[in-house]
N, C-alpha and C positions, 0 to 999 in steps of 0.2 A: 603238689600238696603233700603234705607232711604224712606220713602211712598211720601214722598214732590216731590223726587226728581224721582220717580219711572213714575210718574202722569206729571212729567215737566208741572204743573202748571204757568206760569208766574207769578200770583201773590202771590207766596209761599213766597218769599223773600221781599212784601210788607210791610209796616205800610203805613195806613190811618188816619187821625186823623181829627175830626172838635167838635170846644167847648172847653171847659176848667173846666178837672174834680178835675185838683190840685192847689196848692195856686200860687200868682206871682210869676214868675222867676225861674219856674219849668222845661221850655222849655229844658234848660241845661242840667239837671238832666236826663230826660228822653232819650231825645237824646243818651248820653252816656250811658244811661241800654240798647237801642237798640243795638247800636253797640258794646257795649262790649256781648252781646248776637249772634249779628251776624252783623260780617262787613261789609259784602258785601248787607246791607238792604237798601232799598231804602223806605224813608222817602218822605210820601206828610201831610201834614197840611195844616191847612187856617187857616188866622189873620183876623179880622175884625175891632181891636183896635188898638192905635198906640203903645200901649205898647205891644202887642203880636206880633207886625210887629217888633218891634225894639228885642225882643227876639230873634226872627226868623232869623233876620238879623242878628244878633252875633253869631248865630250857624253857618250860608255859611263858614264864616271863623272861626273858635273855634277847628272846626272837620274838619279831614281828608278827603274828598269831594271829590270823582273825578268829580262828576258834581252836577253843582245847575241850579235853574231855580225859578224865579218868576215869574208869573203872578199876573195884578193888571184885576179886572172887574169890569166894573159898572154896573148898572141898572138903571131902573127905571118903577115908573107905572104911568097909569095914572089916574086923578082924573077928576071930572068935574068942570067947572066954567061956569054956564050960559048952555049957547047950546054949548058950545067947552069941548073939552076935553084936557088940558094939561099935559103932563108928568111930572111928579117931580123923581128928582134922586134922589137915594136912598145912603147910605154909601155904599165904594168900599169893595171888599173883593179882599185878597192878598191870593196864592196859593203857596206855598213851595214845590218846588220836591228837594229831597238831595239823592244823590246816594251814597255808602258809599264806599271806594275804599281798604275795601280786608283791613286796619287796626283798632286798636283799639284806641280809643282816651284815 
């Protein structure tokens, strides 16, 4: 029996990913080595640019998905001005869950 599946780990059939260790327009790529690897993987990323959002986004639909899910977050911190303290917000970060549904892209 398989050791992954022996342990019924939940996140055995994970990918995590945050940062960007390969050139633009790689999102594509990868995605399809996961799932031709294993389909039923479930896929989370974060975009923080708009060009990794719109990657991201072309993947929901490109691949076989049974479920997606964005989340957008914001932040912020605060700085001082005087005796006040004001928040300034920070850039949003997007979170990508892709479920993969059992085929190969």
């Amino acid at each position: 029996m398989d050791e992954r599946k022996k342990n019924n780990h939940p996140w055995d059939d994970s990918v995590y990913g945050t940062g960007r260790t390969e050139p633009p327009k790689s999102h594509g790529g990868t995605v399809a080595l996961l799932l031709a690897k294993n389909p039923h993987v479930r896929i989370v990323a974060t975009a923080v640019s708009l060009e990794s959002v719109a990657e991201l986004t072309e993947c929901l639909t490109a691949f076989p998905f049974t479920e997606t899910e964005v989340v957008s977050l914001q932040t912020a911190r605060d700085r001082r001005a005087g005796g006040y303290h004001l928040m300034s917000g920070q850039n949003p970060i997007y979170i990508f869950t892709m479920q993969g549904g059992g085929e190969t892209a």
